[in-house]
C-alpha positions as CSV (number, residue, x, y, z in Angstrom):
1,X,30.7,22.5,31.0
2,X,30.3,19.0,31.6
3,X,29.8,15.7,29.4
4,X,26.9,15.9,27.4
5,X,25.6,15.1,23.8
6,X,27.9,16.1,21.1
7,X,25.2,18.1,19.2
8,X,24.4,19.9,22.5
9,X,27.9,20.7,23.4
10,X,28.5,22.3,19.8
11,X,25.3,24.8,20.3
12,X,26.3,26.2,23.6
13,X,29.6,26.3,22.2
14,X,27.8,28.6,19.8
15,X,28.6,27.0,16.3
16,X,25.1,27.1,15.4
17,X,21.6,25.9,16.6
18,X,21.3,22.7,18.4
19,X,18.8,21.1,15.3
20,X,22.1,23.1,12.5
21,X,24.6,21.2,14.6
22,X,23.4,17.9,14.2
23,X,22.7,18.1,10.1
24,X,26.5,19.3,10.5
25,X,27.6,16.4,12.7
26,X,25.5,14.3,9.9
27,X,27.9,16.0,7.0
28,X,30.8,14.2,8.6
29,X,32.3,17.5,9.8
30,X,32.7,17.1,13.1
31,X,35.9,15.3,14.8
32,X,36.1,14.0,18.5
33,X,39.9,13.1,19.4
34,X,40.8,13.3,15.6
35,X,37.9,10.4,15.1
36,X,34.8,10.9,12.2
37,X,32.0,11.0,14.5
38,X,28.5,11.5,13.0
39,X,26.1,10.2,15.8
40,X,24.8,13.7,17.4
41,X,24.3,11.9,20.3
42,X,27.7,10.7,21.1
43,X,28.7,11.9,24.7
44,X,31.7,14.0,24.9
45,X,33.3,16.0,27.5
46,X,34.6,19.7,26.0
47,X,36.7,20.1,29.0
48,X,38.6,17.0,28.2
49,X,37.8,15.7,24.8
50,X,39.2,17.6,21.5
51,X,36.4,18.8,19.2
52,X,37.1,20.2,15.8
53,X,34.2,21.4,13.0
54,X,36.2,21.7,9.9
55,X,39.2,21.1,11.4
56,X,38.7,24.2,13.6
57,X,39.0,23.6,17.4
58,X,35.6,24.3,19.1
59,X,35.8,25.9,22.6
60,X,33.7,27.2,24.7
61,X,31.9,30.2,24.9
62,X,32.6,32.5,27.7
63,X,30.6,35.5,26.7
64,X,26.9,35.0,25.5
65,X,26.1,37.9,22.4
66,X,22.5,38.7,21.4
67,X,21.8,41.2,18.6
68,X,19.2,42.3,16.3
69,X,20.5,43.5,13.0
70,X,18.4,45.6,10.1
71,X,20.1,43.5,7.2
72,X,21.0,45.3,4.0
73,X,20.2,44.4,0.5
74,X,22.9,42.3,-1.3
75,X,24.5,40.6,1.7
76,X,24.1,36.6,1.5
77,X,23.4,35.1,5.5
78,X,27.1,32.4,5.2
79,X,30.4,32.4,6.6
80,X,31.5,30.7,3.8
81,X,33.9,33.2,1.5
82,X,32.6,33.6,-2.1
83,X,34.2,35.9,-4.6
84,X,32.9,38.8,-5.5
85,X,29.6,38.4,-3.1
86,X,29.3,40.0,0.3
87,X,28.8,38.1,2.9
88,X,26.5,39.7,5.8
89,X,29.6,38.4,8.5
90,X,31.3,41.9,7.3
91,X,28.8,43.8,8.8
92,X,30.4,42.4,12.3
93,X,33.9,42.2,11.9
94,X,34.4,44.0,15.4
95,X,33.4,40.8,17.6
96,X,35.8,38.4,18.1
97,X,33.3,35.3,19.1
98,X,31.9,33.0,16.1
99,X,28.5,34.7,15.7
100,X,25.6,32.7,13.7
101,X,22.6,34.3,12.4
102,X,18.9,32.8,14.0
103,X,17.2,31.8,10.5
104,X,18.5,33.8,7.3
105,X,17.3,36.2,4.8
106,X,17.6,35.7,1.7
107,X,20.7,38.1,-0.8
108,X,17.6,40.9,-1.8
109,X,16.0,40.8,1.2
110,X,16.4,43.2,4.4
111,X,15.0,43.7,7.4
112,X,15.4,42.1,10.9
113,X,18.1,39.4,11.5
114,X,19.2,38.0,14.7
115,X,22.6,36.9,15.5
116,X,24.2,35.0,18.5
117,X,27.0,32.8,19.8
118,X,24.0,31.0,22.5
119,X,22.4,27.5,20.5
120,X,20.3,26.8,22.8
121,X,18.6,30.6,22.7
122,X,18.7,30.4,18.9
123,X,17.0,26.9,18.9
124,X,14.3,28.0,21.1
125,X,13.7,31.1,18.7
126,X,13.6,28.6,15.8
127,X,11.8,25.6,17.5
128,X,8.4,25.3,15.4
129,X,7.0,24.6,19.2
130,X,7.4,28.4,19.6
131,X,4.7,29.5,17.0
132,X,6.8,32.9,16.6
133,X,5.5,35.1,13.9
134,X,7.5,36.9,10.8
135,X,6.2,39.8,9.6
136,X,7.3,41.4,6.3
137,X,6.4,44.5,4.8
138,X,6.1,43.3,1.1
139,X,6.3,46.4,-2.2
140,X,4.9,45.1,-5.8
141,X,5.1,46.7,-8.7
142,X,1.1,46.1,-9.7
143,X,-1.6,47.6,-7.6
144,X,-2.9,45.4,-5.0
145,X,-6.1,44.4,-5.1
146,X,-8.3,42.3,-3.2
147,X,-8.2,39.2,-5.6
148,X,-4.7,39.5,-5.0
149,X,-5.1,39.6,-1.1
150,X,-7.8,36.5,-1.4
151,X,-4.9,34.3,-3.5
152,X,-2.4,35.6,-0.8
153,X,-4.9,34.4,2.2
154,X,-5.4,31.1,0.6
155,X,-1.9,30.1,0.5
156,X,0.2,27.4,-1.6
157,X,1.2,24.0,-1.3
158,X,4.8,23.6,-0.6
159,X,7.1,20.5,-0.5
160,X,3.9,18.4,-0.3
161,X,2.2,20.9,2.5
162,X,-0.6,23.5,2.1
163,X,1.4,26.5,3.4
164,X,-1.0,29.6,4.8
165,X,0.0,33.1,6.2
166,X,-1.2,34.2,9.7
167,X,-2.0,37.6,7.9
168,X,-2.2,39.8,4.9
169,X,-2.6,43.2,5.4
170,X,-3.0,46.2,2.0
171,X,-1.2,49.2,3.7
172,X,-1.2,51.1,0.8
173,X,-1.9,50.8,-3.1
174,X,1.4,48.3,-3.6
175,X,2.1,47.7,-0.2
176,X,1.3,45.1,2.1
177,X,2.1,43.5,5.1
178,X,2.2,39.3,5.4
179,X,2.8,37.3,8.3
180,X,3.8,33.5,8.7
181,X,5.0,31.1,10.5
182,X,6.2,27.8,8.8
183,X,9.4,29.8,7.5
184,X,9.7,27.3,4.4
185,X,12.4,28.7,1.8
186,X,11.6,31.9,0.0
187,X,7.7,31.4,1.5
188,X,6.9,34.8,1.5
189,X,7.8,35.1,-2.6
190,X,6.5,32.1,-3.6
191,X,2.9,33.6,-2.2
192,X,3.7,37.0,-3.8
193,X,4.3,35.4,-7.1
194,X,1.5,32.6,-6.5
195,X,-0.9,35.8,-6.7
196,X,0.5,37.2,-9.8
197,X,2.4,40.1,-8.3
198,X,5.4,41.2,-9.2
199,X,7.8,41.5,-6.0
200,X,9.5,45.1,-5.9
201,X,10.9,45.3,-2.5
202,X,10.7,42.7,0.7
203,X,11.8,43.5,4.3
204,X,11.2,41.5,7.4
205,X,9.9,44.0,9.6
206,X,9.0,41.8,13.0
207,X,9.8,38.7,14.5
208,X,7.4,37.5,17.3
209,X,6.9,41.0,19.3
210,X,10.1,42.0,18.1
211,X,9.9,45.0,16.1
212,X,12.8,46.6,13.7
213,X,12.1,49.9,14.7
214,X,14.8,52.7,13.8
215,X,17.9,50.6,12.8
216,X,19.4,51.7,9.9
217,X,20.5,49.3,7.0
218,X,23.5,47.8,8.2
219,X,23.6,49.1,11.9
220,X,22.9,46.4,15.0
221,X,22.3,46.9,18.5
222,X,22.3,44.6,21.7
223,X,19.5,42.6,22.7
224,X,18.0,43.5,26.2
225,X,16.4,40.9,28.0
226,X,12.8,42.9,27.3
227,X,14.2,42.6,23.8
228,X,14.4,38.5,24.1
229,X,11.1,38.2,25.8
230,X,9.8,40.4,23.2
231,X,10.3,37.7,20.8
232,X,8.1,35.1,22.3
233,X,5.8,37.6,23.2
């Protein structure tokens, strides 16, 4: 690995996403040769120069992970340890590397969650460039009807910006299926509540042409490469 920008040389050192490492390079967490540095454009050479992210030595990564995860219910998307809450880094105890999660999912929701150790495959994923697609299969407990759709299809205004889905789909008498794009925080229950519906259940069921298919709560498998085009599909 040779010298690049700081901020680079963290994501392919897979601490997290290229735009993650700079807001953490910006948080003064980030020492180059035991010096503050919080300019994510400061060159730096891994090979020669000592980085540290919390006073934890970065090095690089020698094996690349992908996976696809059906997230669980009660599991909060941090590496950071807080008592008596369960953190979703459990789930993947058996892997050695620092693996980070593309995106999150909120504590009560489940459904598809990708991890990997690669920043620069996470930051494409997350790059609004990408126009990628989450679906979510969204349970109320009211009926839905097709007022409820229309307020759904009209979208809401959020941090100063008229927020839309790309779709809103009835499946069945309290089921539908929404899809969006801006991935603003807690987007998809701001719209369910927005309509007047009372949120039962909410899974993320698809991210670009990625589908959850047969995972079980809690289990993961490996990303194929037809699995990663899938995405931007």
């Amino acid at each position: 690995m040779e010298k690049n920008r700081l901020s680079k040389i963290l994501a392919a050192c897979g601490v997290a996403s290229r735009r993650k490492c700079e807001e953490i390079i910006f948080d003064k967490k980030v020492k180059v040769n035991d010096l503050l540095v919080t300019v994510p454009q400061t060159m730096v050479d891994p090979a020669v120069d000592k980085i540290t992210v919390d006073g934890k030595e970065i090095k690089a990564v020698n094996k690349k992970i992908y996976l696809m995860m059906h997230k669980p219910r009660g599991y909060t998307c941090t590496h950071e340890r807080v008592r008596g809450k369960k953190v979703i880094y459990d789930l993947l105890q058996e892997f050695e590397e620092r693996l980070f999660s593309i995106g999150r999912l909120d504590r009560d929701t489940s459904g598809l969650l990708l991890f990997t150790n690669d920043g620069h495959f996470a930051n494409e994923v997350i790059h609004p460039s990408k126009n990628i697609t989450k679906e979510y299969l969204v349970r109320t407990v009211e009926p839905v009807t097709d007022l409820h759709l229309k307020a759904i299809s009209q979208g809401i205004r959020i941090d100063g910006k008229q927020i839309r889905p790309v779709k809103v789909k009835k499946v069945r008498n309290e089921t539908m299926k929404i899809g969006v794009k801006e991935g603003k925080k807690h987007e998809v229950r701001l719209l369910i509540k927005h309509a007047g519906l009372t949120l039962r259940e909410l899974k993320r069921i698809r991210i670009g042409g990625l589908v959850l298919s047969t995972l079980k709560e809690g289990q993961f498998s490996h990303l194929s490469e037809n699995d990663k085009k899938q995405i931007f599909s």
